[in-house]
C-alpha positions in Angstrom: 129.3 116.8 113.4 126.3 116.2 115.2 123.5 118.4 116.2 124.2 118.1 120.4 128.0 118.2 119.3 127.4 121.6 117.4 125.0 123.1 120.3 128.0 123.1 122.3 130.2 124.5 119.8 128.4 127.7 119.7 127.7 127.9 123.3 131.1 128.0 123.6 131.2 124.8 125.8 134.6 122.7 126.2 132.8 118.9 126.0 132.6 119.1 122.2 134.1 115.4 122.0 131.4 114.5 124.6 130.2 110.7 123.3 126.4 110.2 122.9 127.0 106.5 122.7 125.4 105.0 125.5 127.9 102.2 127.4 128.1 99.8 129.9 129.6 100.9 133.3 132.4 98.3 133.0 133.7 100.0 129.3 135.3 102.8 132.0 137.8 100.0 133.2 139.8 100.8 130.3 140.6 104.5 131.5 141.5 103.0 135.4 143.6 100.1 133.9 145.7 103.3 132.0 145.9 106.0 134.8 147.1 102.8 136.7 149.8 101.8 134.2 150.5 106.0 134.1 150.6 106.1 137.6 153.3 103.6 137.3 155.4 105.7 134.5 155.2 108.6 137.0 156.8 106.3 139.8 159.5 104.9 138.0 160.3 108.1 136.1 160.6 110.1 138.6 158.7 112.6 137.3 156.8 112.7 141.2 160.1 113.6 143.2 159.6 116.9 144.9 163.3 116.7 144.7 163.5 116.0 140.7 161.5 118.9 140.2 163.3 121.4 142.3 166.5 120.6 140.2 164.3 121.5 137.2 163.4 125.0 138.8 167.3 125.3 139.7 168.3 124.2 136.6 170.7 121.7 138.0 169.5 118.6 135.8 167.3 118.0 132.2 165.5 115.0 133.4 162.1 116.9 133.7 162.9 119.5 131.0 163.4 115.9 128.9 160.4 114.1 130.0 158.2 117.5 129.6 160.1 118.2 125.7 159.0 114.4 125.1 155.2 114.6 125.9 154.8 117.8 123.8 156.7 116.0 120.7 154.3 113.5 121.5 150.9 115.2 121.7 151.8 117.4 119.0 152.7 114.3 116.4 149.7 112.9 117.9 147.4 115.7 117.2 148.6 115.8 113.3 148.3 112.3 113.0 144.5 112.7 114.1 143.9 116.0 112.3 144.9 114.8 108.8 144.2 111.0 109.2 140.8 111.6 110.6 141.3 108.6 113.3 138.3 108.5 114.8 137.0 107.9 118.4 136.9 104.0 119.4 132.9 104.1 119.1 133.8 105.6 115.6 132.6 109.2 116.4 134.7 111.9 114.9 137.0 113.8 117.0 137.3 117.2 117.0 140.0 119.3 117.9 138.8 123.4 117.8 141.1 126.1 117.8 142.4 127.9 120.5 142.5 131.5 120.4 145.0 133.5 123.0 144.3 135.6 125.7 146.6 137.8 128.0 144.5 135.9 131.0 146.4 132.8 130.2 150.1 134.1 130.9 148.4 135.2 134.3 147.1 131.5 135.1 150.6 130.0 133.5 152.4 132.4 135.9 150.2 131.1 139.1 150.2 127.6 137.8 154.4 127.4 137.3 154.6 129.1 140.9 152.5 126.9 142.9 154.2 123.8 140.9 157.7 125.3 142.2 156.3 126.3 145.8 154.7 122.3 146.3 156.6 120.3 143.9 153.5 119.2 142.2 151.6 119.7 138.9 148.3 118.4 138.7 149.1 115.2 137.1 151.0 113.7 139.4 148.9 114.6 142.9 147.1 111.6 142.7 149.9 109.7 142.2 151.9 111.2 145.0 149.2 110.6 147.2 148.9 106.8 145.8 152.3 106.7 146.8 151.9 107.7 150.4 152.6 110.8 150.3 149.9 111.8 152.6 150.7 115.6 152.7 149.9 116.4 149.2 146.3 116.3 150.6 147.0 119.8 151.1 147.7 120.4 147.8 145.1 118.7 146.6 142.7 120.6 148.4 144.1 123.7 147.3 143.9 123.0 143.8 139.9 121.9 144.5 140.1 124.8 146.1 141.8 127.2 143.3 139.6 125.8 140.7 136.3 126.5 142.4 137.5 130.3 142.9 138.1 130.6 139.2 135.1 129.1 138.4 133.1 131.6 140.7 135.2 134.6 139.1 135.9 133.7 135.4 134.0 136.3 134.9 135.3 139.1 136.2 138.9 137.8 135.3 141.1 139.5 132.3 140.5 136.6 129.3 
């Protein structure tokens, strides 16, 4: 681990897989090319349809339940594969995964976060996409998650963690 990378660590800082290899502007195309193919997973799944995601808070249907139960499979072999292999970053840093410890102030946020998915029938994943779409109103959403963010931020404080 390097010296910036284990600054962070004990500040307590969330970058600690922050790269100090210096690139070109154009090695960032990589990351649009695959929000732009996820984009189009997100479309053709589904998985953006106010109306798919109300039948998940009705119960009425598994697709989401499915397509959620299939991306934690996913990150979780993922995250074991990286753990014990030791696969290392495409510059050939080390990646670091740190432990999370748990906190009551997390079934609080999980509790605000599942409500105002149900109340707009939108996680943050998929906003952009919606909006991509033309779905114009998310806006509002969008806003209010900038929105929701920036009032955590200015209160994490004085929040129960």
């Amino acid at each position: 681990m390097s010296k910036h990378s284990k600054e962070m660590v004990e500040t307590g800082t969330a970058c600690v897989n922050e790269s100090e290899v210096q690139k070109p502007w154009y090695s960032n195309l990589k990351y649009s090319i695959v929000g732009i193919l996820f984009g189009i997973v997100f479309v053709k799944s589904e998985i953006i349809s106010w109306f798919r995601i109300q039948e998940m808070f009705r119960l009425d249907s598994f697709h989401m339940y499915g397509v959620i139960g299939t991306a934690v499979c996913v990150g979780l072999i993922s995250v074991q594969i990286i753990k014990r292999k030791k696969v290392k970053s495409f510059e050939g840093e080390e990646i670091v995964i740190q432990d999370k410890t748990f906190n009551k102030g997390q079934i609080y946020g999980g509790l605000l976060f599942g409500f105002g998915w149900a109340i707009t029938g939108a996680c943050p994943g998929p906003l952009y996409v919606q909006l991509g779409t033309g779905f114009t109103v998310i806006i509002v959403t969008i806003l209010s998650a900038v929105l929701g963010t920036w009032v955590y931020g200015k209160f994490k404080d004085k929040l129960p963690h």
